[in-house]
C-alpha positions in Angstrom: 115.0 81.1 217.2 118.4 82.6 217.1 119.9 79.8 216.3 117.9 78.9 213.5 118.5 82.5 212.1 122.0 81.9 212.5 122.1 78.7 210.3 119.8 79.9 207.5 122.4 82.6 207.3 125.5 80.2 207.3 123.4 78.4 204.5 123.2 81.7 202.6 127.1 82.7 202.6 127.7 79.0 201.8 125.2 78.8 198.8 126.7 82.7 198.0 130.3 81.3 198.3 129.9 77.9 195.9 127.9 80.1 193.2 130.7 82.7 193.0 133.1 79.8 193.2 131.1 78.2 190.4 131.0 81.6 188.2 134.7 82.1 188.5 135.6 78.5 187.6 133.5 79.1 184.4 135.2 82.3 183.1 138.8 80.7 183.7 137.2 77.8 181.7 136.0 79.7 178.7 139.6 81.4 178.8 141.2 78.5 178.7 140.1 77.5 175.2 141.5 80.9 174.2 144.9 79.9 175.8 144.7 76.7 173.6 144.5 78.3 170.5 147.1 81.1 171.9 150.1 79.4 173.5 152.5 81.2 174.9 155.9 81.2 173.1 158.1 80.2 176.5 161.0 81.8 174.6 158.9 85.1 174.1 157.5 85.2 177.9 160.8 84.6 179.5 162.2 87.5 177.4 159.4 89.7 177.8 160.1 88.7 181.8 163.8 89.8 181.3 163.0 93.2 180.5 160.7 93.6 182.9 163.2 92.8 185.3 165.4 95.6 183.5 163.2 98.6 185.0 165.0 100.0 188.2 161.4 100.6 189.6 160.5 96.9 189.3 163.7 95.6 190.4 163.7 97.5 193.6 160.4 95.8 194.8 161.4 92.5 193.8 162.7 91.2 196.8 161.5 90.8 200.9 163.6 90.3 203.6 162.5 89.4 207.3 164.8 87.3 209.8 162.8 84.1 211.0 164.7 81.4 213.7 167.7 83.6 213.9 168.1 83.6 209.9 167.2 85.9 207.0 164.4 84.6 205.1 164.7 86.3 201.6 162.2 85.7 198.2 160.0 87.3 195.3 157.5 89.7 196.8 154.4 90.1 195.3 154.9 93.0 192.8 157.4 90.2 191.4 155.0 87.9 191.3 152.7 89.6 189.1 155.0 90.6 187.1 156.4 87.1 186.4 152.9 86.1 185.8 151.6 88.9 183.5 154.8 88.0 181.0 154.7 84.6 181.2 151.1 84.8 179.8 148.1 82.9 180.2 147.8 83.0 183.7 144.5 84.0 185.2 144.6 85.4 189.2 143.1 87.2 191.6 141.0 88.0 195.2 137.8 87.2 195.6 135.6 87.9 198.6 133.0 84.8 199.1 131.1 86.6 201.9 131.3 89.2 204.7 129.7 90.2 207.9 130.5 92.5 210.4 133.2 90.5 212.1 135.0 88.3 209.0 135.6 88.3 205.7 135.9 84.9 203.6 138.3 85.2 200.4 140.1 83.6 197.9 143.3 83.8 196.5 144.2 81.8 192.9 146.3 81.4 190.1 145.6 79.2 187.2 148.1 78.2 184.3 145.6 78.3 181.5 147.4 76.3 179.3 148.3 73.3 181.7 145.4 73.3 183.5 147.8 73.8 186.9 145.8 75.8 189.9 146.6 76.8 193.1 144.0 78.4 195.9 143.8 79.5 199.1 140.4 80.0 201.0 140.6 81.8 204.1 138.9 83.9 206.4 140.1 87.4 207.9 138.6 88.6 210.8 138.3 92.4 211.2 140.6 93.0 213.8 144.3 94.5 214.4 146.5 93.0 216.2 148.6 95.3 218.7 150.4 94.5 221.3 148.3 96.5 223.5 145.3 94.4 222.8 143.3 93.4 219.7 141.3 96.5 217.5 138.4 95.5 216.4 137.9 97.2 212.8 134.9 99.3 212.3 135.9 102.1 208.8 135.3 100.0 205.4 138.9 101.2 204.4 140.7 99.6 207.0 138.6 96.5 206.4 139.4 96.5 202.8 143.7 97.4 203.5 143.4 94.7 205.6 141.6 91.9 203.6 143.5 93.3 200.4 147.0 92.8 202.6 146.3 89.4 203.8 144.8 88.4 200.1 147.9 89.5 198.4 150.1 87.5 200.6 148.1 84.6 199.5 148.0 85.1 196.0 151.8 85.7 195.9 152.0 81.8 196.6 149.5 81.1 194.3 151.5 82.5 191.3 154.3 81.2 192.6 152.9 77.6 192.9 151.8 77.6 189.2 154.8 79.1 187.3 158.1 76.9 186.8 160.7 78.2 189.9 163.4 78.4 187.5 161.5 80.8 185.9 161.4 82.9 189.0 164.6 82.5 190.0 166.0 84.0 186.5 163.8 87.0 187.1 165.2 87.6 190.5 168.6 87.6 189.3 167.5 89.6 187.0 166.2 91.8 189.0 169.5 91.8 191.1 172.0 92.9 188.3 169.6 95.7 187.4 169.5 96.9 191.1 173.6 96.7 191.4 174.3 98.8 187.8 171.1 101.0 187.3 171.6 103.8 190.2 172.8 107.4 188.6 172.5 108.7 192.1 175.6 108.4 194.5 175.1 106.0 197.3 174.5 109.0 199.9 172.1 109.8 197.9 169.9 107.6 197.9 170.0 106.0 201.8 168.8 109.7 203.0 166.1 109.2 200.3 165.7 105.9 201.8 165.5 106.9 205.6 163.1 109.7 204.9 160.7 106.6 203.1 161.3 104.7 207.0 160.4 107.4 208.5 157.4 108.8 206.7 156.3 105.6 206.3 156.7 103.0 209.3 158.2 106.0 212.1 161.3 103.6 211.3 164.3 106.4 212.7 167.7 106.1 211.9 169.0 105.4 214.6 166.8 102.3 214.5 168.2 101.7 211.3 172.2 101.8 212.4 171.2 99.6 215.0 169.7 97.2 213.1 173.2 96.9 211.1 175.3 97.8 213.9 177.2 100.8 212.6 177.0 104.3 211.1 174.6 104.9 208.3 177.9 106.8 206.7 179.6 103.3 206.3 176.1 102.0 204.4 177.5 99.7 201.4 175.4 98.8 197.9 174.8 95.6 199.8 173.6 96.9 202.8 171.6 99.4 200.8 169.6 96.5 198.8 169.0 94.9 201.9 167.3 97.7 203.2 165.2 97.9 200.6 164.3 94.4 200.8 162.9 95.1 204.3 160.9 97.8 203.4 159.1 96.2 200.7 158.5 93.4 203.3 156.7 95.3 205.7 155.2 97.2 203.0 153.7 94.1 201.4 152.7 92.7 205.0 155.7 90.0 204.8 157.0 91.5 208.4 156.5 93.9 210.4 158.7 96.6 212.4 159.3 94.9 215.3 160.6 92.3 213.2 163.6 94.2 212.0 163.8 96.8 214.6 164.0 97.6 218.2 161.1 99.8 218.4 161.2 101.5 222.4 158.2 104.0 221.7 155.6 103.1 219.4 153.5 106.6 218.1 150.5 105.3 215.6 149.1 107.9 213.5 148.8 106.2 210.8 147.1 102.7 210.1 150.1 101.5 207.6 151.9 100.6 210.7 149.8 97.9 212.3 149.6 95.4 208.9 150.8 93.6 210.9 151.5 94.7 214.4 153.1 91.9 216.4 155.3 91.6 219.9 158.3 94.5 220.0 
């Protein structure tokens, strides 16, 4: 009997899954004869994309950083991403959750050029647990079920967008984003890397003395490089690109809040 309860349910989340599969395909389908009649002007979107690029707020979330294999591993985060897509126009994305029980979520993540008929998605399944070093969590509050499914469905639709919008495109943004970052600041240098640790610390228990060890020197000594890195690596753990251990040497771990372990791996 249980087993035959289990499959009529399998049958129901797959039946749920290809109707809201179905639905979606639908609506992009109906948009996409708007996007016909509505091209984008390529000129116009890369220009719109340009000065998007020109806000200081944008520009400082543009970029992750994480090192991988004994290298830095750098690109467009996912506020980027959106960004590119919402000015080059004509892009329908998003998450979608196909079903859910108590221990896993199913989503999707896509991206769909409209006009070219170009898609990218991602199906994948999140199961409601955190990852510790300690041991597994398994995830019980809807909220930390949601942080978590949003986080890993973000990530995914990142590299949908990305998949479906020309990479020269993106790459012009990010140097965009770049120039802004190196002429924008009206605060001194000092400034703004005490501003900076205090975000660490509030935020991931990063210290600074995790910090200067991470670059190997006084925080004093910090340059406008050094500076944009370290904002790079907070909008990588941030966004669920990386986590602390990744960057730092972290000795004593103290978890009061759940922004730390998304994701918590081996320190």
């Amino acid at each position: 009997m249980g087993d035959t309860s289990l499959a009529i349910s399998n049958n129901k989340d797959s039946e749920l899954r290809e109707i809201i599969i179905n639905r979606q395909a639908q609506e992009v389908q109906a948009a996409m004869i708007l996007a016909k009649k509505f091209p984008r002007d390529e000129n116009d979107s890369f220009n719109k994309i340009r000065k998007s690029c020109q806000r200081k707020t944008l520009a400082a979330q543009a970029e992750y950083s994480y090192p991988k294999g004994g290298q830095k591993v750098t690109g467009p985060s996912i506020r980027l991403a959106e960004a590119v897509a919402q000015g080059w126009g004509n892009i329908d994305y998003g998450i979608i959750e196909l079903s859910k029980n108590s221990k896993r979520s199913e989503m999707m993540a896509y991206a769909w050029d409209l006009e070219t008929n170009t898609r990218s998605t991602k199906i994948f399944s999140v199961d409601h647990i955190r990852e510790k070093t300690s041991g597994n969590v398994e995830l019980k509050g809807s909220r930390d079920v949601y942080e978590l499914t949003a986080n890993m469905g973000a990530r995914r639709q990142r590299a949908c967008i990305l998949a479906v919008i020309p990479g020269d495109v993106v790459e012009e943004a990010l140097n965009q984003c770049r120039e802004t970052l190196s002429g924008s600041y009206t605060e001194p240098l000092s400034a703004r890397s005490k501003t900076m640790m205090a975000k660490f610390d509030d935020d991931f228990q990063v210290t600074k003395e995790m910090i200067e060890t991470y670059f190997g020197y006084n925080l004093e000594a910090l340059t406008e490089i050094d500076y944009s890195k370290l904002i790079s690596i907070y909008n990588s753990i941030k966004d669920g690109m990386s986590s602390r251990g990744d960057h730092f040497k972290i000795k004593v771990v103290h978890t009061s809040k759940s922004s730390l372990d998304k994701p918590e791996v081996k320190e």
